[in-house]
N, CA, C and O atoms as a GROMACS GRO file, in nm:
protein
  316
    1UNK      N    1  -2.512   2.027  -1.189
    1UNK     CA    2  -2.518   1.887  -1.157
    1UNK      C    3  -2.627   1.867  -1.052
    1UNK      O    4  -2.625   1.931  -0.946
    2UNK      N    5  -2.744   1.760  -1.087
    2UNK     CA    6  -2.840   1.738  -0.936
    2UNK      C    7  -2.729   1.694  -0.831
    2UNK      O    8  -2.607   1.674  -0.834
    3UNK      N    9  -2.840   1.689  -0.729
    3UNK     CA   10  -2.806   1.609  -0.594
    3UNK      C   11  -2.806   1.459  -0.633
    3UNK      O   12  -2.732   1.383  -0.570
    4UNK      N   13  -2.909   1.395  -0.766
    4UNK     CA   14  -2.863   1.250  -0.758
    4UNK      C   15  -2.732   1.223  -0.854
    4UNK      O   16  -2.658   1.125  -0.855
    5UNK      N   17  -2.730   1.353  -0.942
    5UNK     CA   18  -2.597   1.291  -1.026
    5UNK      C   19  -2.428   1.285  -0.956
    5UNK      O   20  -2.326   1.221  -0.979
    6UNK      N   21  -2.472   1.393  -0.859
    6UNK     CA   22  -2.354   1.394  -0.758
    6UNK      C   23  -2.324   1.276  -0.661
    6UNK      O   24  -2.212   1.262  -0.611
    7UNK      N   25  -2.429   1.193  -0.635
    7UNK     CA   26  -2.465   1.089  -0.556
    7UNK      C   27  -2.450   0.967  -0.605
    7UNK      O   28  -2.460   0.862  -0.542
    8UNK      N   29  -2.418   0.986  -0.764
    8UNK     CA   30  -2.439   0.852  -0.862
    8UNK      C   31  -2.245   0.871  -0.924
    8UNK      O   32  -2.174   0.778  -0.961
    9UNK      N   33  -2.212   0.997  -0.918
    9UNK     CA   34  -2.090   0.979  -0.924
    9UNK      C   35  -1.990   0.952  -0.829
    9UNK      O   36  -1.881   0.904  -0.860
   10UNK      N   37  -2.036   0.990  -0.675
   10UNK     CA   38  -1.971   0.944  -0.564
   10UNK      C   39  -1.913   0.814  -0.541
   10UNK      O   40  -1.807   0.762  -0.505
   11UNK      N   41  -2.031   0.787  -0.576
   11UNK     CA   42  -2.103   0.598  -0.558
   11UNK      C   43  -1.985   0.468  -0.643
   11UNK      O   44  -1.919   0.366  -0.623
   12UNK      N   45  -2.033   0.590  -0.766
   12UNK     CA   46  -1.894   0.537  -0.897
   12UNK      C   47  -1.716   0.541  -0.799
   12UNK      O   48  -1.620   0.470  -0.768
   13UNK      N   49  -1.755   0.640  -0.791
   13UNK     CA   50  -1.594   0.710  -0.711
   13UNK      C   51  -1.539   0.609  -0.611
   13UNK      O   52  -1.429   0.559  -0.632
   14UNK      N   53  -1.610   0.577  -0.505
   14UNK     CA   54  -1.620   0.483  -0.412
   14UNK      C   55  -1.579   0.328  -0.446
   14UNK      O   56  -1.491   0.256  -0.400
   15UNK      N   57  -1.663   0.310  -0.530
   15UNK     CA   58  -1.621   0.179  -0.595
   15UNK      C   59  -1.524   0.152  -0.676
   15UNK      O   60  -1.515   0.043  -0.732
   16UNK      N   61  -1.448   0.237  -0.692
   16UNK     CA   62  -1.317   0.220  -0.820
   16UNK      C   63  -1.234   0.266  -0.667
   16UNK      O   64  -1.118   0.236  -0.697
   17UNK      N   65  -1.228   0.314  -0.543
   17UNK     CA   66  -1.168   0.362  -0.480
   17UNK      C   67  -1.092   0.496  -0.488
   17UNK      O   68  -0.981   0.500  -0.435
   18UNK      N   69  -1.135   0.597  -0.544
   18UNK     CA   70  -1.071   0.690  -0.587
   18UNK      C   71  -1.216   0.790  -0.550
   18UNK      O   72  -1.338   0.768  -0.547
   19UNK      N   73  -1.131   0.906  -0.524
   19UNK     CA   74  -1.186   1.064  -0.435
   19UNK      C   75  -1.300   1.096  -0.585
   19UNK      O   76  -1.303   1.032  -0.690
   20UNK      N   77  -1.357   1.180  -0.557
   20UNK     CA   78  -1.435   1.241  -0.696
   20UNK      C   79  -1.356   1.280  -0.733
   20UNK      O   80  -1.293   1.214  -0.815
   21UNK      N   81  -1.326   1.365  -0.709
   21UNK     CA   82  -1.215   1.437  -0.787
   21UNK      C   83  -1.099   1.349  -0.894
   21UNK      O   84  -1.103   1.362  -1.016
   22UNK      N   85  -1.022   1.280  -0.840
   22UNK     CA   86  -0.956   1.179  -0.862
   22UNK      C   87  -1.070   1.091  -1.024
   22UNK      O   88  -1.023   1.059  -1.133
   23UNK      N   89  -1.182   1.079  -0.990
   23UNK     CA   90  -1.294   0.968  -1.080
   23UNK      C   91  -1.335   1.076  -1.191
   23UNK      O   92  -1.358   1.031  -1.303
   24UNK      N   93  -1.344   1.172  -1.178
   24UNK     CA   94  -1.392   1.289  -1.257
   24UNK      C   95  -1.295   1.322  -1.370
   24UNK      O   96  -1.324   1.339  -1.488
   25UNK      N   97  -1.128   1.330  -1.290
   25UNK     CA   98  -1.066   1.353  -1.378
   25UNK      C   99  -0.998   1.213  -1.479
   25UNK      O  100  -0.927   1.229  -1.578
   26UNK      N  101  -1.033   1.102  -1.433
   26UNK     CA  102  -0.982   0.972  -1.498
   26UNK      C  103  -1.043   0.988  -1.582
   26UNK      O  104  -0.987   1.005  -1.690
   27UNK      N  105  -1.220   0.993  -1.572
   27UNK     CA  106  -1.314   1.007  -1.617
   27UNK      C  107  -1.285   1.070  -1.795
   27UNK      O  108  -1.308   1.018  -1.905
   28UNK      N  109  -1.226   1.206  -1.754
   28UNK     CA  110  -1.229   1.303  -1.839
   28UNK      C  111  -1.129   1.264  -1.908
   28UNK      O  112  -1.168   1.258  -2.025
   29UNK      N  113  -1.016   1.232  -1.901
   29UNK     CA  114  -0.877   1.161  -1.978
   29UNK      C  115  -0.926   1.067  -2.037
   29UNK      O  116  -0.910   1.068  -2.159
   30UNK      N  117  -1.017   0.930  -1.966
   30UNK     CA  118  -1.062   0.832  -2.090
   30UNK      C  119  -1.122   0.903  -2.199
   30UNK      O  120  -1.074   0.897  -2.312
   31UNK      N  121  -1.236   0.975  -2.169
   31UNK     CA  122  -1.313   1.038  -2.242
   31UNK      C  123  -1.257   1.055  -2.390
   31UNK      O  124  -1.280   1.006  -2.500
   32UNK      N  125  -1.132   1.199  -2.308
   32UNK     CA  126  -1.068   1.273  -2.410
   32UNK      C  127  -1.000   1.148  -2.496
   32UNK      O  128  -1.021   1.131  -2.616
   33UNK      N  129  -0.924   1.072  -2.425
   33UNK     CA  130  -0.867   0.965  -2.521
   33UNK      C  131  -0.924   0.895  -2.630
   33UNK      O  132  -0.854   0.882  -2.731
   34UNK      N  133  -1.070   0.833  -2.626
   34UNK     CA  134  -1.147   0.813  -2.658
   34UNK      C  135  -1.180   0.884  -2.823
   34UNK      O  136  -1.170   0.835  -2.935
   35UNK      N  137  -1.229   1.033  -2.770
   35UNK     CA  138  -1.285   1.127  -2.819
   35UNK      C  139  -1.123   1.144  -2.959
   35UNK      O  140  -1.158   1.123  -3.074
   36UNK      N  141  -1.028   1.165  -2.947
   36UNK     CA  142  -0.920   1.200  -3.029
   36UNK      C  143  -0.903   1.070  -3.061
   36UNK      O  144  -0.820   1.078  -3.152
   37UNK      N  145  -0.927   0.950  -3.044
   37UNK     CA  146  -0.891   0.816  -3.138
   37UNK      C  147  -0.975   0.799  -3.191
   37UNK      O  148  -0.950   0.721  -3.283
   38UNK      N  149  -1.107   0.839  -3.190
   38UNK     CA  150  -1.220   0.834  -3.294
   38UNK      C  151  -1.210   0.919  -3.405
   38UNK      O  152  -1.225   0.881  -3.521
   39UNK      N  153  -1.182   1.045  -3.365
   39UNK     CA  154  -1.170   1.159  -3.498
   39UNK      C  155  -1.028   1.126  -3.565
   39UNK      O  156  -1.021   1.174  -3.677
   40UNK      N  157  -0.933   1.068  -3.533
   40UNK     CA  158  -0.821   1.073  -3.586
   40UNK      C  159  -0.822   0.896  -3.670
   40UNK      O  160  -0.743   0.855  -3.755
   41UNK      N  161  -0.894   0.850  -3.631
   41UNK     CA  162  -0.937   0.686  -3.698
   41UNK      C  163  -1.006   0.709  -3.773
   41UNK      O  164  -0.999   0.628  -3.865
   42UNK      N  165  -1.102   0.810  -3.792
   42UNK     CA  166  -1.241   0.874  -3.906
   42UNK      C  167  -1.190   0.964  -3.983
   42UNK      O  168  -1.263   0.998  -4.076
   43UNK      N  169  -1.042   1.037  -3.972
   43UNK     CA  170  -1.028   1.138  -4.068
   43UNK      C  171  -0.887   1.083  -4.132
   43UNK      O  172  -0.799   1.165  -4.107
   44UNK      N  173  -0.842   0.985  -4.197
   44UNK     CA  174  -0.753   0.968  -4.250
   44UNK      C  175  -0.757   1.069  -4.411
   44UNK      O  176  -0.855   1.076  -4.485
   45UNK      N  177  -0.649   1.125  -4.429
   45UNK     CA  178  -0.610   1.213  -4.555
   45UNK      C  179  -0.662   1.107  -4.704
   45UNK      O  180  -0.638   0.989  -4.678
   46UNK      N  181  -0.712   1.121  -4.818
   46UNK     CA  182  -0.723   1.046  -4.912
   46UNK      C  183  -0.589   0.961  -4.923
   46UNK      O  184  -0.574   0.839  -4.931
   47UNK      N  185  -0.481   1.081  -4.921
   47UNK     CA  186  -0.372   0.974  -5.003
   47UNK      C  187  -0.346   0.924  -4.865
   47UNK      O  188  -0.243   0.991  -4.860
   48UNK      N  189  -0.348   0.876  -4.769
   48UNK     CA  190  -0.299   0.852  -4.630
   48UNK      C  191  -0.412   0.678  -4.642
   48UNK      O  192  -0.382   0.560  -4.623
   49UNK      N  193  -0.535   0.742  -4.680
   49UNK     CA  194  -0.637   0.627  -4.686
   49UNK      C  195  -0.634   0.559  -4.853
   49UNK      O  196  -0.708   0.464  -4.879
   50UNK      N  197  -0.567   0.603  -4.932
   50UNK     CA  198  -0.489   0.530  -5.059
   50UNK      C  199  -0.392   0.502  -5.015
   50UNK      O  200  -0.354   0.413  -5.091
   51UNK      N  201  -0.322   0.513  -4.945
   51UNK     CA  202  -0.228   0.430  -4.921
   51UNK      C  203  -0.195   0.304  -4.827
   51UNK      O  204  -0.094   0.236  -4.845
   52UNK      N  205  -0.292   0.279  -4.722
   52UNK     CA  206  -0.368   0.160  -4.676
   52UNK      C  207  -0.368   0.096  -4.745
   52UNK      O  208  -0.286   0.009  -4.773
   53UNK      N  209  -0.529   0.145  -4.825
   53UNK     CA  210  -0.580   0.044  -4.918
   53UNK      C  211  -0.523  -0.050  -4.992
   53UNK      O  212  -0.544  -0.172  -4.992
   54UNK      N  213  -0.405   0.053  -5.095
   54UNK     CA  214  -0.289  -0.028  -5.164
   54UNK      C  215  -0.242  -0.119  -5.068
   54UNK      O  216  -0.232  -0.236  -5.103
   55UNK      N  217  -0.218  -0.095  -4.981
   55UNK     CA  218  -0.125  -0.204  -4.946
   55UNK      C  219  -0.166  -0.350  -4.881
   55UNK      O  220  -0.107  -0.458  -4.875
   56UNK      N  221  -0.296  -0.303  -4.835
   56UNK     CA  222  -0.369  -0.417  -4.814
   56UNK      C  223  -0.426  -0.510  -4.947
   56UNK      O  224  -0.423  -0.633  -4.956
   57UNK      N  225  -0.470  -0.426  -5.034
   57UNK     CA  226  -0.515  -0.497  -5.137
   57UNK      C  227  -0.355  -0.566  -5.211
   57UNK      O  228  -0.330  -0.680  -5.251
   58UNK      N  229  -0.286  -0.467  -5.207
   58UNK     CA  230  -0.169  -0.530  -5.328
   58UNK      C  231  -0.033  -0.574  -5.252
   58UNK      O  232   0.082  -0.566  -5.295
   59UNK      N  233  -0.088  -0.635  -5.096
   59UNK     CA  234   0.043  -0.662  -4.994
   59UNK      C  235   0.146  -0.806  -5.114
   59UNK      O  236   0.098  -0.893  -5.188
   60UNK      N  237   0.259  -0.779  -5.089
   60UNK     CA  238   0.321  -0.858  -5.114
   60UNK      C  239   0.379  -0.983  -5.092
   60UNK      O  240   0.421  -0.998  -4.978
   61UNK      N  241   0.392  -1.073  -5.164
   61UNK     CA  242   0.437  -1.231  -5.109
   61UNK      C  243   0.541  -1.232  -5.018
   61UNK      O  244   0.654  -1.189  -5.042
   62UNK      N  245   0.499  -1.290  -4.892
   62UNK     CA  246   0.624  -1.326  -4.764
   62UNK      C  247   0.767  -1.326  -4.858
   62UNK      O  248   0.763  -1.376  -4.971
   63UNK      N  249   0.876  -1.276  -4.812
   63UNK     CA  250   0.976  -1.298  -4.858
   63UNK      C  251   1.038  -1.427  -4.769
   63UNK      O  252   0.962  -1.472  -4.683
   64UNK      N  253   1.168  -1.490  -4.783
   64UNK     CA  254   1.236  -1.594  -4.689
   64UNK      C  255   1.200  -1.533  -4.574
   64UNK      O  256   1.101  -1.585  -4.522
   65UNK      N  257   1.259  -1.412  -4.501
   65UNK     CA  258   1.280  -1.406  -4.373
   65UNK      C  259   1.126  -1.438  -4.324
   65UNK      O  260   1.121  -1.523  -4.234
   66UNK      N  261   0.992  -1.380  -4.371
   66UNK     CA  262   0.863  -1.410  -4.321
   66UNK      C  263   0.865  -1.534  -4.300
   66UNK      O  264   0.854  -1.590  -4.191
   67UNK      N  265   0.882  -1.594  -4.425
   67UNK     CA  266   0.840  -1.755  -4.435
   67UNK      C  267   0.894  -1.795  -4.284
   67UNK      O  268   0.816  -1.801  -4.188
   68UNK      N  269   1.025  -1.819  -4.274
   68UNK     CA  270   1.088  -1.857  -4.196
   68UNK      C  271   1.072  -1.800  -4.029
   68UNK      O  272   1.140  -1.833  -3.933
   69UNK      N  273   0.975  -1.721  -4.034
   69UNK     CA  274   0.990  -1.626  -3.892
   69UNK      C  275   0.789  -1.733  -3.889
   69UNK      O  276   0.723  -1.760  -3.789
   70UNK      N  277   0.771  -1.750  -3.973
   70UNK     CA  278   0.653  -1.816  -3.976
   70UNK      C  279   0.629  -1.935  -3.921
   70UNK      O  280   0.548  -1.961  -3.832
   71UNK      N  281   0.716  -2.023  -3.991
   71UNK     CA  282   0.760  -2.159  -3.959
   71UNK      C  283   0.822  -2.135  -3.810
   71UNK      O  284   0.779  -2.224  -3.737
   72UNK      N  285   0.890  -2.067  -3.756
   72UNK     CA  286   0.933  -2.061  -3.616
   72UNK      C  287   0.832  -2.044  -3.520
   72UNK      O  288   0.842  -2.066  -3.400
   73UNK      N  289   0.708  -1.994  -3.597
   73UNK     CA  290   0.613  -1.952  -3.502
   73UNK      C  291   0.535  -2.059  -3.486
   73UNK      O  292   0.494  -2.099  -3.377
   74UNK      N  293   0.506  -2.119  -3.618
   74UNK     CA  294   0.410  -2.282  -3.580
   74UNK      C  295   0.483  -2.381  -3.504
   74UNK      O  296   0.430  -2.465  -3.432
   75UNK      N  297   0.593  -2.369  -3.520
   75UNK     CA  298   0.686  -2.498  -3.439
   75UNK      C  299   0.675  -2.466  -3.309
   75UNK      O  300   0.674  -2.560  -3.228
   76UNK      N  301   0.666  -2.338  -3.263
   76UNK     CA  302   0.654  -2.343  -3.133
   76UNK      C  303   0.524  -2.298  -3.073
   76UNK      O  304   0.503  -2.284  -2.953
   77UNK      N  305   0.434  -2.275  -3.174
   77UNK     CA  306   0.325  -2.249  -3.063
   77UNK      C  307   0.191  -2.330  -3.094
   77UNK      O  308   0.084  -2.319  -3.033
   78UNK      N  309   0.220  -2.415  -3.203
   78UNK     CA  310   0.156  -2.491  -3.299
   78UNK      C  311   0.170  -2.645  -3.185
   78UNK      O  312   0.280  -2.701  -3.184
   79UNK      N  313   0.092  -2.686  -3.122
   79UNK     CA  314   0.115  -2.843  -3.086
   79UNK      C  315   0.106  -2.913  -3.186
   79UNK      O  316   0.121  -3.035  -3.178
   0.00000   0.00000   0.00000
């Protein structure tokens, strides 16, 4: 690591209020979080990603309870 990247992460550190240490490792947890919701959003199984598809393409007509959980929702949030 230079002397300015150490100086540019301090800086970071400082301003979120948290030690380097502390910013480094948040740092690294977003990252990782990040890093495993991308590969696991990009690698769905065929039949895992056929089976989406179906259901988006061939979703089925609201039954009563939708309808009705629907209508509860415009009445009240619908002016």
């Amino acid at each position: 690591m230079t002397p300015e990247q150490k100086e540019f992460i301090a800086r970071a550190a400082a301003l979120r209020g948290f030690s380097v240490t502390e910013f480094v490792v948040a740092s690294a947890q977003q990252a990782a979080c990040e890093a495993i919701k991308d590969f696991e959003l990009l690698t769905l199984h065929d039949d895992a990603r056929d089976v989406f598809v179906n259901a988006i393409l061939n979703s089925p007509l609201p039954n009563e309870a939708a309808r009705a959980a629907a209508k509860r929702y415009k009445d009240r949030m619908v002016p």
